[in-house]
N, C-alpha and C positions, 0 to 999 in steps of 0.2 A: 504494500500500500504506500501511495504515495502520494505528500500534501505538497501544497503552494498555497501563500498570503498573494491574495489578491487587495491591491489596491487603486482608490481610485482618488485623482488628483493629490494625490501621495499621502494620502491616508487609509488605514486598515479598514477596509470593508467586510472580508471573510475569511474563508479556508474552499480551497478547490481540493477536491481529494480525489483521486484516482483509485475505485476497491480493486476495479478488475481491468483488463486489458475494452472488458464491454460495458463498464458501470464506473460512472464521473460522481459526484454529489458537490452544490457549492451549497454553500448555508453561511448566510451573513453573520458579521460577530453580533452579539446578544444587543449591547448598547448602540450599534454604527448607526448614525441618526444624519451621513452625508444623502451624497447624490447615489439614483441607481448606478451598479454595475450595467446595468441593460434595460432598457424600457421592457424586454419580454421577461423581466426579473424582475419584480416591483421589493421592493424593504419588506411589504405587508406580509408577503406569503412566509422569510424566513431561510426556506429550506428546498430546493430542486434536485432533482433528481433524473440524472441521463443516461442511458442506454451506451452513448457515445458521446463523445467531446459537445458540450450544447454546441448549436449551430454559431454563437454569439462570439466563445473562446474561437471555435476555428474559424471562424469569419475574421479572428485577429491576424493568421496565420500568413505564409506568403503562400505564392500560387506559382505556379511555370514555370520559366526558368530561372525566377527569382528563389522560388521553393528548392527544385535541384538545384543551384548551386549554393544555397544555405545549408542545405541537407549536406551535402559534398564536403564545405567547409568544416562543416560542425561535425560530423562524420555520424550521424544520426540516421537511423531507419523510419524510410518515409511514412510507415505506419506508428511511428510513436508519437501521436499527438504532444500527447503532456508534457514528451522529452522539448519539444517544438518550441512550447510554449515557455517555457519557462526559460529554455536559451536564448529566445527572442523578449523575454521579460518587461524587459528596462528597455526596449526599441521597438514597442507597440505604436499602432496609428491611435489617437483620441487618448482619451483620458485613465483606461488602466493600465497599469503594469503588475507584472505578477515575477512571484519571487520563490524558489523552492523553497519551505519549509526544511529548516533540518531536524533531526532527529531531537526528540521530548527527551 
C-alpha cells in the first residue's frame, strides 16, 4: 500500500492511497476547510473511492510523447499510475501537487 499528501495551493488537503494495483481511495484530512481538490470531489462527501486512478489524478498526468519520454527518463512502467504521479508531484498543471507519503 501506498500513500501520497495531496495538496492544494500548498496546503494539506488529504491522503491518496493506493490499496491495490485496481483500488485508489482519496479522503480529505478531517479539518481541511480550503479549496476542492476537484469540482467532481466536493469537501462535503469526505471520502472517494476508485476502481482506478480517478479520472481527475490522471487527467494531471502527461500524454504522448510527452508521457514516453517522462516514462523513459524517470525509468517508470507506463502502467504505474501512482508511481506517475507523484514523480510529477511538485510539476503538476493548476493548483495541486502531490507528495509520496513516507512510511508512519
Amino acid at each position: 500500500m501506498r500513500k501520497a499528501i495531496v495538496f492544494v495551493h500548498g496546503k494539506r488537503a488529504g491522503i491518496l492511497t493506493e490499496i491495490a494495483s485496481n483500488e485508489y481511495h482519496f479522503e480529505y484530512d478531517e479539518n481541511y476547510e480550503g479549496e476542492v481538490v476537484s469540482l467532481t470531489m466536493p469537501v462535503s462527501h469526505k471520502k472517494y473511492c476508485y476502481k482506478s486512478l480517478s479520472p481527475f489524478f490522471e487527467g494531471l498526468l502527461p500524454e504522448g510523447t510527452m508521457l514516453e519520454g517522462f516514462l523513459r527518463v524517470s525509468k517508470i512502467d507506463k502502467n504505474d499510475c501512482f508511481s506517475q504521479l507523484v514523480t510529477k508531484g511538485n510539476n503538476l498543471v493548476g493548483t495541486v501537487t502531490v507528495k509520496l507519503m513516507e512510511d508512519e
